[in-house]
N, C-alpha and C positions, 0 to 999 in steps of 0.2 A: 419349620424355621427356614427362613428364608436368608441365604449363607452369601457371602461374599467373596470369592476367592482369589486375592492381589497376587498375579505371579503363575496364574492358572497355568499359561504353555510352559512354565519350565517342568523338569523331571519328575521333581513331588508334587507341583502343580495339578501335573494332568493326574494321577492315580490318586491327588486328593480327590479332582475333579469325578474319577470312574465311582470309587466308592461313596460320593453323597450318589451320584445319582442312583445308587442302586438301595442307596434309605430308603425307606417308604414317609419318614417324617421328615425331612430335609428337601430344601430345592436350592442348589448350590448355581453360580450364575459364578462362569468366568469373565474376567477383567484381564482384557487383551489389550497389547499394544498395537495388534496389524490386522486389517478385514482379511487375510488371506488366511489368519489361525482360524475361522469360524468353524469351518468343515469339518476339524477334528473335535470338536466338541459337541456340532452338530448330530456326528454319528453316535457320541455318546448321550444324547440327548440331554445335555447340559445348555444352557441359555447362554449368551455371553453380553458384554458390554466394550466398545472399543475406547480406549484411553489411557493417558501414558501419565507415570508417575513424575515425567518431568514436566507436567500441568501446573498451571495454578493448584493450591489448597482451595480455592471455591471451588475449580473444574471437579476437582476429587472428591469431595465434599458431595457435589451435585450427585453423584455416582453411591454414593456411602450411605448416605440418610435415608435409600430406599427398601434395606436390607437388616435385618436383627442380629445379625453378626457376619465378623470381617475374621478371616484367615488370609494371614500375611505371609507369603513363601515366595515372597520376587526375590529376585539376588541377580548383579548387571553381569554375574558367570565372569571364567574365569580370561577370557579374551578380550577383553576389556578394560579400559586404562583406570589408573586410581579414580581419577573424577567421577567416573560414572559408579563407582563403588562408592564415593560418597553424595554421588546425588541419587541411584536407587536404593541402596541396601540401610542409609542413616539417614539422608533426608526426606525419601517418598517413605521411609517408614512414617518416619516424624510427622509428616504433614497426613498420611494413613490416621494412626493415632489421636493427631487433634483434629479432625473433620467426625473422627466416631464417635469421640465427646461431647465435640460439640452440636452434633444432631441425634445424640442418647442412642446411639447405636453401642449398647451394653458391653456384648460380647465380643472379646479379639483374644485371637490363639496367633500366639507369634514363632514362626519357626526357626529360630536363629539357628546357634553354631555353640558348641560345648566349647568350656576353656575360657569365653571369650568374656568371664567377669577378672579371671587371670592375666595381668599385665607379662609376668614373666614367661607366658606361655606365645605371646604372638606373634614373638621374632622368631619365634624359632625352625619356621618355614619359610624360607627368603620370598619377600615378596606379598605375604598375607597378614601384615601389620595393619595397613588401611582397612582389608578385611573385619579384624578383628573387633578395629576401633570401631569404626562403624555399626559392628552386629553389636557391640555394647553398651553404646551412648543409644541409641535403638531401643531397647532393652531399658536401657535406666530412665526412658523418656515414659514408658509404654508402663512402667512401676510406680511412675510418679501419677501417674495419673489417677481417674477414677472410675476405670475400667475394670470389670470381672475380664480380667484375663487369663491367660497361661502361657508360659514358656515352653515349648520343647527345645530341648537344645541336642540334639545329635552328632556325632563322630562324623568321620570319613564315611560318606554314603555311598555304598552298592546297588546292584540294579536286581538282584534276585527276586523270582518272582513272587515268592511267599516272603510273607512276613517274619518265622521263626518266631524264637522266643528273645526275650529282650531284656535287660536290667534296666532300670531307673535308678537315680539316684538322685540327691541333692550336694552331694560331693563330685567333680569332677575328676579329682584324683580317683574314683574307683570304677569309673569307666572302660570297658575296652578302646580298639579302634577303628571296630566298625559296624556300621549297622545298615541293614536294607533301606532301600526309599521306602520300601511297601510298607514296613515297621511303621517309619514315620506317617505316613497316610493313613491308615486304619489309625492311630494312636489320636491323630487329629480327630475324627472322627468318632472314636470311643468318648474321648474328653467332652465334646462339644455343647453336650447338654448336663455332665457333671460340677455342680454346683463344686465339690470333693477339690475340685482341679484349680479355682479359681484363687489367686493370687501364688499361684507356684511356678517355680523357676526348676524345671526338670532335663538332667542329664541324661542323654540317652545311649545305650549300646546295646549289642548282641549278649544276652547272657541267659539266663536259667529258665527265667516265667513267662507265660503268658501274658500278654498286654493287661487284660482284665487285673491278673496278680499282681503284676509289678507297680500298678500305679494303686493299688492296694495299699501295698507296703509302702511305696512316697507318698501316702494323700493321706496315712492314717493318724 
């Protein structure tokens, strides 16, 4: 399966990036903004593609239709003015989403943010309202469509180097508040070929099970 990865240099990015390449069925191809990231991807012997989601929807489109499925984990981070949180994080999703429709590219795993179908939950960090909005209009754009998707949606993310164990849920109220990047990267990857996974919107945190377990019990 030939993987697309929007968002490769950020932090879940690259360890999405480490663990396809070390599939033996996947060949995952980062989608970089700068010739200067190639190097680190080069050494992981991952492919890349240069280009920015504040393209055209044909430039990104050109990019998308070459690929069997797209994982979505850009975010414009948190130095960065509201604008750029609504033109990478809600519109380069959005224009993501309708270029893989429209050129039948099936599959898209979106990594958004827990909480964030919750309105009363977004003010409640000053400053991550735009955030929120965005990872959800995002989200309810990526639902509407007619994509075998999946949601992860994760807590406050950590940099540990193991995964642990994890809860899922479809409730957000029964979430911790926080979970590994690695969590989430291996999780991308477990999902990517489960049929199980497609049209769910999953909550994630540090808790009890195994990845394998836990999307178990959300996927049964």
């Amino acid at each position: 399966m030939k993987v697309l990865i929007i968002g490769a240099h950020g932090k879940v990015g690259q360890r999405i990036s480490k663990a396809m390449s070390a599939a033996e069925d996947v060949e995952p191809t980062a989608f970089i903004r700068k010739e200067e990231q190639k190097p680190l991807f080069e050494e992981m012997g991952v492919g890349t593609v240069v280009e920015s989601l504040e393209n055209t929807p044909e430039a990104i489109g050109e990019v998308i239709k070459n690929y069997d499925a797209v994982v979505f984990t850009a975010g414009s981070g948190g130095k960065t003015g509201h604008d750029k949180t609504m033109e990478i994080d809600l519109d380069g999703a959005i224009k993501s989403i309708n270029q893989a429709e429209k050129h039948g590219v099936k599959r898209f795993i979106m990594v958004g943010a827990s909480h964030s179908d919750d309105r009363s939950y977004w003010g409640k960090v000053d400053g991550m309202k735009p955030y929120y909005t965005g990872k959800h209009y995002a989200d309810l754009e990526l639902k509407r469509s007619s994509l075998d998707y999946t949601i992860l949606r994760p807590v406050l993310l950590t940099d540990e180097d193991e995964a642990g164990k994890v809860l899922m849920t479809e409730n957000p109220d029964e979430v911790g508040s926080e979970i590994p990047r690695q969590a989430v990267a291996e999780t991308v990857l477990t999902v990517l070929k489960d049929p199980k996974t497609y049209g769910k919107v999953i909550e994630m945190s540090k808790g009890e099970d195994t990845i394998a377990d836990a999307l178990a019990k959300v996927c049964s």
